[in-house]
Biopython code that builds the backbone (N, CA, C, O; Angstrom):
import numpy as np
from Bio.PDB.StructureBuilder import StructureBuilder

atoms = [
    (1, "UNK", "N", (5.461, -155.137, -20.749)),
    (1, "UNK", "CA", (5.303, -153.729, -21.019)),
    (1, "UNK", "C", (6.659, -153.043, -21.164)),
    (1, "UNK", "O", (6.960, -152.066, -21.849)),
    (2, "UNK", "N", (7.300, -153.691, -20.461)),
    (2, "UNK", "CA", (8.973, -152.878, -20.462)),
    (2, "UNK", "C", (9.694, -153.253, -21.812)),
    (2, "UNK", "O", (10.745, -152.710, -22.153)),
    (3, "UNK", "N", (9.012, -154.287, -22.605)),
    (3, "UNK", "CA", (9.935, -154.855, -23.571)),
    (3, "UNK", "C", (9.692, -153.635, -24.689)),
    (3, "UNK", "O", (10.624, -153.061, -25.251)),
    (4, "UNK", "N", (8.210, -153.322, -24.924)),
    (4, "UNK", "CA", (7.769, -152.123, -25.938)),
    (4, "UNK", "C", (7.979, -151.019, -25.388)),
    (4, "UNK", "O", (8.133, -150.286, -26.364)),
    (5, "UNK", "N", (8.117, -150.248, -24.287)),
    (5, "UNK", "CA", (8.884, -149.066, -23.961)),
    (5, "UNK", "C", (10.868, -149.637, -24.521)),
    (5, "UNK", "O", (11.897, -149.012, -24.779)),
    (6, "UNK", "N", (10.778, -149.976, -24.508)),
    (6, "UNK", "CA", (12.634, -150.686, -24.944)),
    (6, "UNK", "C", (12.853, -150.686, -26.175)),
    (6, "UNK", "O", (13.902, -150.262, -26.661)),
    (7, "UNK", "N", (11.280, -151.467, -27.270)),
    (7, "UNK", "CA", (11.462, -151.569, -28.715)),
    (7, "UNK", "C", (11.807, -149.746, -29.137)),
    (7, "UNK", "O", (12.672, -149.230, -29.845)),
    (8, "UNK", "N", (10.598, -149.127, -28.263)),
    (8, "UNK", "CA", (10.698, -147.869, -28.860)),
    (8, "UNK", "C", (11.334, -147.038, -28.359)),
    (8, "UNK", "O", (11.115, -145.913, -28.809)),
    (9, "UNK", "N", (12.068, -147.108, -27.576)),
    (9, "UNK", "CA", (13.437, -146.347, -27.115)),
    (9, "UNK", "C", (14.599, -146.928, -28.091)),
    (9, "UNK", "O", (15.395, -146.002, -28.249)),
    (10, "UNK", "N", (14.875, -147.657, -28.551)),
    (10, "UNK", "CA", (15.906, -148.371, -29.374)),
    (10, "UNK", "C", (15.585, -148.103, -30.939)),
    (10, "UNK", "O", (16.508, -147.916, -31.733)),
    (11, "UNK", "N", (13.913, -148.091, -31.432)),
    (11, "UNK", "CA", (13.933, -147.661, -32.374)),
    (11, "UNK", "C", (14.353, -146.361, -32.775)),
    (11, "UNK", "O", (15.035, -146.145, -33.776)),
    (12, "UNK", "N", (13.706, -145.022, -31.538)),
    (12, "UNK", "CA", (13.594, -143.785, -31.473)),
    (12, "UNK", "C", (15.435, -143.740, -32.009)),
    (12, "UNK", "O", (15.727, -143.073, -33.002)),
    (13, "UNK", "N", (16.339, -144.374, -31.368)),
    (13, "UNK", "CA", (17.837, -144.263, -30.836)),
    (13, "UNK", "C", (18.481, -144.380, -32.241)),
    (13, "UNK", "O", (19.451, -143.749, -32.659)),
    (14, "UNK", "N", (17.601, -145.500, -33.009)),
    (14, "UNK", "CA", (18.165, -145.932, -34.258)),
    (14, "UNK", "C", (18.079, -145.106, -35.034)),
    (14, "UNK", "O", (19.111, -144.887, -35.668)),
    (15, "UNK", "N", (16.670, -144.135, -35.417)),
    (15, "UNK", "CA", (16.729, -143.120, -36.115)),
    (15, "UNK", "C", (17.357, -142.080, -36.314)),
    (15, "UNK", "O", (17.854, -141.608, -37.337)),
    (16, "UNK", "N", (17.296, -141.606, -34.874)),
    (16, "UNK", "CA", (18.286, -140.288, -34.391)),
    (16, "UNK", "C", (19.170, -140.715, -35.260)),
    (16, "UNK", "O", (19.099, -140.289, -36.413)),
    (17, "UNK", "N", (20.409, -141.849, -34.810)),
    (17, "UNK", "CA", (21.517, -141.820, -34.993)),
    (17, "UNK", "C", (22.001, -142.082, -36.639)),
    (17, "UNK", "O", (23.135, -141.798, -37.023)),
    (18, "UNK", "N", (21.147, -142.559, -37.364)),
    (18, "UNK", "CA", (20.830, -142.861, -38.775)),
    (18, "UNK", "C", (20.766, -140.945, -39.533)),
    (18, "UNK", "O", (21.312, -140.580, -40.573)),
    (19, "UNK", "N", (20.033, -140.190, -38.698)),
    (19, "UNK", "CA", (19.593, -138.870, -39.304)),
    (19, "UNK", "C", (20.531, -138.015, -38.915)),
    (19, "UNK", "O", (20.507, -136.820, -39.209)),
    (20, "UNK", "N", (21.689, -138.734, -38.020)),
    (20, "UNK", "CA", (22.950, -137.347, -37.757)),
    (20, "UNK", "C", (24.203, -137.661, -38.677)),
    (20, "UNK", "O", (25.061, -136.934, -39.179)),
    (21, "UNK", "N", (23.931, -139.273, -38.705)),
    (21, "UNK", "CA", (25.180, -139.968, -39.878)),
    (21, "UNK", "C", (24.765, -139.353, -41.289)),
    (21, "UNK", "O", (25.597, -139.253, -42.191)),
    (22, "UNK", "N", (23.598, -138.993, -41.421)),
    (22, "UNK", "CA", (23.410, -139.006, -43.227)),
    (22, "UNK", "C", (23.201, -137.025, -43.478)),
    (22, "UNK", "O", (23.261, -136.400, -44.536)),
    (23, "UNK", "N", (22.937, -136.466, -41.971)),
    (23, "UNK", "CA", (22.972, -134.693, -42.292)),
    (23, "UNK", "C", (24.188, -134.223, -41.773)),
    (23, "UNK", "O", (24.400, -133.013, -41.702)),
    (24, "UNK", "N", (25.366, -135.418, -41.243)),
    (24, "UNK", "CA", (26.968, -134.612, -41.207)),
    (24, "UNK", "C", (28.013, -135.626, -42.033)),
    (24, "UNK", "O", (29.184, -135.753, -41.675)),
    (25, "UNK", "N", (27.513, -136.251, -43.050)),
    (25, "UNK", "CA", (28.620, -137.133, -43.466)),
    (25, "UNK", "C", (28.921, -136.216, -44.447)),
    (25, "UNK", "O", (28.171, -135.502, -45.112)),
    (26, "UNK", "N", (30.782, -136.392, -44.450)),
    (26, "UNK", "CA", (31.269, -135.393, -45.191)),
    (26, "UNK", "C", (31.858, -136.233, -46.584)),
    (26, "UNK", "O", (32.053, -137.449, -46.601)),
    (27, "UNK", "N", (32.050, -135.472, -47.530)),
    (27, "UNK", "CA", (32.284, -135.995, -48.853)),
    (27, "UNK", "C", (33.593, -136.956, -48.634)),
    (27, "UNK", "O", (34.645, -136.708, -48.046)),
    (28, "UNK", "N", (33.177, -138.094, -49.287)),
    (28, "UNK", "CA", (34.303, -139.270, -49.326)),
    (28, "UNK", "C", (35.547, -139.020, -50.274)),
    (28, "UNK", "O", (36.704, -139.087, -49.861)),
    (29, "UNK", "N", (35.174, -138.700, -51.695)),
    (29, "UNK", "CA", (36.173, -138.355, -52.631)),
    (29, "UNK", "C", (36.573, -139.604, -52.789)),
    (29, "UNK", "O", (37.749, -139.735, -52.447)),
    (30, "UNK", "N", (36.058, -140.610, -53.181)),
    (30, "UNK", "CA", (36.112, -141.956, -53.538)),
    (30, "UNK", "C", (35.598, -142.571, -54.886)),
    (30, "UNK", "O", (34.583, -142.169, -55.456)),
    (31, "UNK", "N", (36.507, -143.719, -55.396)),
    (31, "UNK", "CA", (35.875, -144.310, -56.794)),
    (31, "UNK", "C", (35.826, -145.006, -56.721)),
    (31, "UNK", "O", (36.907, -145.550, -56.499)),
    (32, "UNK", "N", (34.648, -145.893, -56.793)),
    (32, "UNK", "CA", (34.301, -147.082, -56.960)),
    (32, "UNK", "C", (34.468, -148.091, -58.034)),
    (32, "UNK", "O", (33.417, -148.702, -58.230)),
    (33, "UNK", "N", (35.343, -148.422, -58.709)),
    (33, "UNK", "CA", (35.151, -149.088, -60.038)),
    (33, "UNK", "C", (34.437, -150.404, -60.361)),
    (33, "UNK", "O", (34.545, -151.227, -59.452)),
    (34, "UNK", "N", (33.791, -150.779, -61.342)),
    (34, "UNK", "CA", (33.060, -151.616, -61.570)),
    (34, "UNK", "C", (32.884, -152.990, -60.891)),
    (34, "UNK", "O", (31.901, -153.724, -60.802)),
    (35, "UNK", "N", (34.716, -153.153, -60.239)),
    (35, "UNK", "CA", (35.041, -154.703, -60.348)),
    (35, "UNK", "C", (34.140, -154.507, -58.588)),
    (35, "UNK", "O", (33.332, -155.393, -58.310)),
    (36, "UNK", "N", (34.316, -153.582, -57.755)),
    (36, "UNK", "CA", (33.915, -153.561, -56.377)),
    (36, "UNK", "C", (32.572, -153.770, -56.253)),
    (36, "UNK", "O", (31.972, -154.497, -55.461)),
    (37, "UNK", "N", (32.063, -152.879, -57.333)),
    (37, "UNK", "CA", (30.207, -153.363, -57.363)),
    (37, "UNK", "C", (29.800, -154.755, -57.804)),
    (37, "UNK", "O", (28.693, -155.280, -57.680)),
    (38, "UNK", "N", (30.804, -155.208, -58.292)),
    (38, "UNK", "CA", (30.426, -156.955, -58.367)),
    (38, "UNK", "C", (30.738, -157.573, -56.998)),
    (38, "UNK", "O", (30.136, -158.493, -56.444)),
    (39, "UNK", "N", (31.915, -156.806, -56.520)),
    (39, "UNK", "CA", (32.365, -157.649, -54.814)),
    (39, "UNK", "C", (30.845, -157.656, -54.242)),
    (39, "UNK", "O", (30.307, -158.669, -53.795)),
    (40, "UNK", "N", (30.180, -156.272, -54.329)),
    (40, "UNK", "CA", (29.429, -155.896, -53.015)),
    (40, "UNK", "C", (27.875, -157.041, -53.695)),
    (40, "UNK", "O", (27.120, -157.536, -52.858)),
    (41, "UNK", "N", (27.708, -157.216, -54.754)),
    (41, "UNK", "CA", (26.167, -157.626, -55.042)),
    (41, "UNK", "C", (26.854, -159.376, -54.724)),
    (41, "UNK", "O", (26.064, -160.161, -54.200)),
    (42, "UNK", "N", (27.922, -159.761, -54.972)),
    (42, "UNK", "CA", (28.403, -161.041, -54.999)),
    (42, "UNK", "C", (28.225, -161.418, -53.427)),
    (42, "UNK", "O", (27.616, -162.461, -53.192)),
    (43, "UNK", "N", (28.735, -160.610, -52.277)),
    (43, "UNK", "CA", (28.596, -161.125, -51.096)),
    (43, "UNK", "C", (27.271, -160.712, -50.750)),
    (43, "UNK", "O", (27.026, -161.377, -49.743)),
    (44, "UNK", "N", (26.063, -159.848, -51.055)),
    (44, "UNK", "CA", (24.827, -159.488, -50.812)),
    (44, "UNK", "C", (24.107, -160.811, -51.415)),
    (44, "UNK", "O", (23.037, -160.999, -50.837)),
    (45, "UNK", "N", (24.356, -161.678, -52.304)),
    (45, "UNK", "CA", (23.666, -162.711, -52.893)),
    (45, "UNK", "C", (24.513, -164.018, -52.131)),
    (45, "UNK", "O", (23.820, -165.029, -52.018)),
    (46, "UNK", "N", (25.453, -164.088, -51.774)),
    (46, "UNK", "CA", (26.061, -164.811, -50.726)),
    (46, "UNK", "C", (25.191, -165.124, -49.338)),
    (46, "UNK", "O", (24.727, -166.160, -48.864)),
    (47, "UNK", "N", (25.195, -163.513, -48.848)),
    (47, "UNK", "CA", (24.926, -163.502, -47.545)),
    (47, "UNK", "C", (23.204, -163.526, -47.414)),
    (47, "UNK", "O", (22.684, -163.644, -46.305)),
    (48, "UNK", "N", (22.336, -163.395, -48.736)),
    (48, "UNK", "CA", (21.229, -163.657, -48.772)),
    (48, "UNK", "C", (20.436, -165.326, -48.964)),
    (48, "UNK", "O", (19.380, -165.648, -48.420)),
    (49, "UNK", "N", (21.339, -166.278, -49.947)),
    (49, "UNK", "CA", (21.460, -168.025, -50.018)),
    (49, "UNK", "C", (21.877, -167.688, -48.775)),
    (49, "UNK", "O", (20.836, -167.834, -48.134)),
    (50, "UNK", "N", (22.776, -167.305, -47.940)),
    (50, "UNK", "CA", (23.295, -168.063, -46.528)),
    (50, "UNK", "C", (22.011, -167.948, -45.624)),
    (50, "UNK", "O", (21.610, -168.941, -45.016)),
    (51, "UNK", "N", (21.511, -167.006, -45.556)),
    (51, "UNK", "CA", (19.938, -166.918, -44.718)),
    (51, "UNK", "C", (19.184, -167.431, -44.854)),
    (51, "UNK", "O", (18.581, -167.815, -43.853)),
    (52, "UNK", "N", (18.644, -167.831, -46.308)),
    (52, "UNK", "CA", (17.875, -168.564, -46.628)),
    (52, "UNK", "C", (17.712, -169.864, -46.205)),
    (52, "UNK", "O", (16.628, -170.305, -45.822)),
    (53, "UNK", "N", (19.055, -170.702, -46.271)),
    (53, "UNK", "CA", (19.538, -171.706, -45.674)),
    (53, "UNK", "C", (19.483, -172.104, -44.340)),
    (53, "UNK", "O", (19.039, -173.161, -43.892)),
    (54, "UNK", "N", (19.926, -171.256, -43.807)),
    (54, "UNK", "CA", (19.817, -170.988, -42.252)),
    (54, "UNK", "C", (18.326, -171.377, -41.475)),
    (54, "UNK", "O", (17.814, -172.226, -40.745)),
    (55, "UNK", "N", (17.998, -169.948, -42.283)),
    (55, "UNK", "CA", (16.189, -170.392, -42.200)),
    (55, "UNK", "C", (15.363, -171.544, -42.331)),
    (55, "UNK", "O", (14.305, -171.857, -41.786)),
    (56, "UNK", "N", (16.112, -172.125, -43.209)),
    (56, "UNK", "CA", (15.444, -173.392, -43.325)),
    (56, "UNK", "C", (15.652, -174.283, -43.198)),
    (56, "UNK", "O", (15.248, -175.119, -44.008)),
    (57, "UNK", "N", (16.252, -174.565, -42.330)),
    (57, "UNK", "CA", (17.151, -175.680, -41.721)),
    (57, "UNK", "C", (16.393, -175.398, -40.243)),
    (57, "UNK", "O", (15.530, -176.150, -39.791)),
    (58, "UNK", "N", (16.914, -174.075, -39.515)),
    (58, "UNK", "CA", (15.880, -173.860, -38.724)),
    (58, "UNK", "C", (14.441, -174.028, -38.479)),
    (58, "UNK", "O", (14.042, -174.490, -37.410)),
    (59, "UNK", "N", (13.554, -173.632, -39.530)),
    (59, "UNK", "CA", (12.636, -174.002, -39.470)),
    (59, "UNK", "C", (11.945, -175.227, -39.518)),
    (59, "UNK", "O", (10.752, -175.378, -39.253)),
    (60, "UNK", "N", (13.241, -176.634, -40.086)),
    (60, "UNK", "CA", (13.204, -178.105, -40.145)),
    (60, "UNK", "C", (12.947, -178.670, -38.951)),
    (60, "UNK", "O", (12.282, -179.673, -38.689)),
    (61, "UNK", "N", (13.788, -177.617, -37.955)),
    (61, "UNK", "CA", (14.314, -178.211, -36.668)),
    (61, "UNK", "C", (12.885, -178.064, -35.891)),
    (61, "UNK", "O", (12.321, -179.043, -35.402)),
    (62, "UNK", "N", (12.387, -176.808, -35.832)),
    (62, "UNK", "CA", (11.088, -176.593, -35.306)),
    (62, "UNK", "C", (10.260, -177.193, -35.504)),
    (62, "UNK", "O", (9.540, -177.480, -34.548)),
    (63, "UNK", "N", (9.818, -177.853, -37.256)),
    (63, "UNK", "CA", (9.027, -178.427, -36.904)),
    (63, "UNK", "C", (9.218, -179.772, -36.944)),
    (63, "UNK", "O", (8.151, -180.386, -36.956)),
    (64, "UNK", "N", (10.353, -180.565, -36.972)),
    (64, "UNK", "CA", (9.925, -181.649, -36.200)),
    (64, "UNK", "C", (10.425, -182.436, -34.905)),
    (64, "UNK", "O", (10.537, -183.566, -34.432)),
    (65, "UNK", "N", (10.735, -180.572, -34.550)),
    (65, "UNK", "CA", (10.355, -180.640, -32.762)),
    (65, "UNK", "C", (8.976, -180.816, -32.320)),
    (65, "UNK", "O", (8.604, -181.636, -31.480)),
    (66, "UNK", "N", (8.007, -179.709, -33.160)),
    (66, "UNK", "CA", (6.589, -180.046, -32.798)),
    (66, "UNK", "C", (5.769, -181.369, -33.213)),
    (66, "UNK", "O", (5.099, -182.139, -32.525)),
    (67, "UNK", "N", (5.992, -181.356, -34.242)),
    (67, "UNK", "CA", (4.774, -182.441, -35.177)),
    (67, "UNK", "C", (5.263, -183.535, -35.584)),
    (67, "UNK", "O", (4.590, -184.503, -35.937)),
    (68, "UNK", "N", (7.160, -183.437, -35.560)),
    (68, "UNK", "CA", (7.743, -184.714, -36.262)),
    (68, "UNK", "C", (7.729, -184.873, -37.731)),
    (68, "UNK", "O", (6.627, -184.541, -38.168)),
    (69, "UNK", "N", (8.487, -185.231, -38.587)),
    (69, "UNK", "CA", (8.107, -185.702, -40.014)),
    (69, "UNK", "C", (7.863, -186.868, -40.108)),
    (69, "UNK", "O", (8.612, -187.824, -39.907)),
    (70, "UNK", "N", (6.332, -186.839, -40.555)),
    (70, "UNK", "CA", (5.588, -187.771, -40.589)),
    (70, "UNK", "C", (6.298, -189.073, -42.243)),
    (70, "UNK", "O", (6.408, -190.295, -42.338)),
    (71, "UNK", "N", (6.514, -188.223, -42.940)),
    (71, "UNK", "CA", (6.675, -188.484, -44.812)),
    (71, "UNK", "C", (7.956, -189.773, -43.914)),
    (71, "UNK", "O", (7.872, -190.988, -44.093)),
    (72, "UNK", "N", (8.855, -189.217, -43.148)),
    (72, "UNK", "CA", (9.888, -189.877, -43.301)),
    (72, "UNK", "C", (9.755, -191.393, -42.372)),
    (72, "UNK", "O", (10.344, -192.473, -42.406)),
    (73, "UNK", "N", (8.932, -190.954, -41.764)),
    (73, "UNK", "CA", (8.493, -192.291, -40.301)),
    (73, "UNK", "C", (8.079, -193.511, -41.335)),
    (73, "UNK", "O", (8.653, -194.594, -41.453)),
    (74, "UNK", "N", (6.556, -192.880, -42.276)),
    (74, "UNK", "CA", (6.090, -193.708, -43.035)),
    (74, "UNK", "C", (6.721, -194.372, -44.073)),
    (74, "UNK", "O", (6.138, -195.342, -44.559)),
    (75, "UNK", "N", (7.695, -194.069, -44.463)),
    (75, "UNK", "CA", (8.559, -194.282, -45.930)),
    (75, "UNK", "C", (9.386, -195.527, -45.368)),
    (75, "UNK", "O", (9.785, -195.585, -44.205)),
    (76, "UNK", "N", (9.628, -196.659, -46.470)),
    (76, "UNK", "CA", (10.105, -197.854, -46.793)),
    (76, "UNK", "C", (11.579, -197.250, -46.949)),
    (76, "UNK", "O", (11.617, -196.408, -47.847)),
    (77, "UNK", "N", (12.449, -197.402, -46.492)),
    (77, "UNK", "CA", (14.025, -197.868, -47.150)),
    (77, "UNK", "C", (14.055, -198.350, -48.556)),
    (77, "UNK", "O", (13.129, -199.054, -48.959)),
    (78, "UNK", "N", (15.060, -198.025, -49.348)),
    (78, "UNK", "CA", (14.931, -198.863, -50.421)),
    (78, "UNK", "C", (15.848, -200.527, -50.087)),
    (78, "UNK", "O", (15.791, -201.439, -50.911)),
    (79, "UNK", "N", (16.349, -200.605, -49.251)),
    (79, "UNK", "CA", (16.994, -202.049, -48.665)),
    (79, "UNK", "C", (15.690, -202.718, -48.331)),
    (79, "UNK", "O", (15.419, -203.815, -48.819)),
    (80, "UNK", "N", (15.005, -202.193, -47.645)),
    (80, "UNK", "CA", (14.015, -203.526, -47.029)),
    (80, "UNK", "C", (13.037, -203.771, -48.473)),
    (80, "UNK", "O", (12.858, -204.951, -48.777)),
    (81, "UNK", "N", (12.570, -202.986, -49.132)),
    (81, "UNK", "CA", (12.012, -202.843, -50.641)),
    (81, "UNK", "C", (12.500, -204.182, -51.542)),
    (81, "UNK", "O", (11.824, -205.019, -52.140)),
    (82, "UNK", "N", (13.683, -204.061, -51.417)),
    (82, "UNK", "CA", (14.923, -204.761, -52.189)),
    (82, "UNK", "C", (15.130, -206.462, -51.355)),
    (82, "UNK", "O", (15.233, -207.529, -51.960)),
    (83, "UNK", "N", (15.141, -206.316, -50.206)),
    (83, "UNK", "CA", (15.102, -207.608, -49.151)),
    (83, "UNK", "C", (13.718, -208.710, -49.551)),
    (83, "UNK", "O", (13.657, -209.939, -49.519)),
    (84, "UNK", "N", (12.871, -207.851, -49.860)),
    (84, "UNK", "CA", (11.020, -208.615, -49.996)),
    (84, "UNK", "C", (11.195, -209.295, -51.523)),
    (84, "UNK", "O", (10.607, -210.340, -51.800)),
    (85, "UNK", "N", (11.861, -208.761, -52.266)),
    (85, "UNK", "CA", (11.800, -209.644, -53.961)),
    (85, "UNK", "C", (13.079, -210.839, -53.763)),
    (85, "UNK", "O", (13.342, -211.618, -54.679)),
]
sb = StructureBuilder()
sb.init_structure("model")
sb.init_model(0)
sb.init_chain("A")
sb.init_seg("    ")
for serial, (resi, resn, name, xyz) in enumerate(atoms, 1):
    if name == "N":
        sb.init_residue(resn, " ", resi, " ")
    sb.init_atom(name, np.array(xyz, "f"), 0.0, 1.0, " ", f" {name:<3s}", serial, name[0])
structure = sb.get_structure()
């Protein structure tokens, strides 16, 4: 019960602080030129393959912590394949 009084004290906290950054941020007076908006989508597609990856590597680990991979237990080597002719 303490964990969801916590989610929503932390969410409540996140908003606030999201709605005082965006009704007192003062003008930057900044230019962005083209080459920076390639930096920013280049490391956003970076850092999005890197998660992906992550994820699924993780999720490898899980499951064959639980269930094991079965495909790989059952599968022949190609040496012993090669040993029988």
């Amino acid at each position: 019960m303490t964990t969801m009084r916590t989610a929503k004290y932390l969410t409540r906290y996140l908003v606030c602080s999201i709605v005082v950054l965006l009704v007192f941020a003062a003008p930057a007076h900044a230019y962005l030129d083209p080459g920076t908006g390639s930096m920013i989508l280049q490391a956003l597609a970076t850092a999005g393959i890197g998660a992906m990856l992550y994820f699924a590597w993780f999720w490898k680990k899980i499951r064959n912590f639980f269930g094991g991979d079965t495909a790989s237990k059952d599968a022949v080597p190609d040496n012993e394949e090669t040993d029988k002719n």
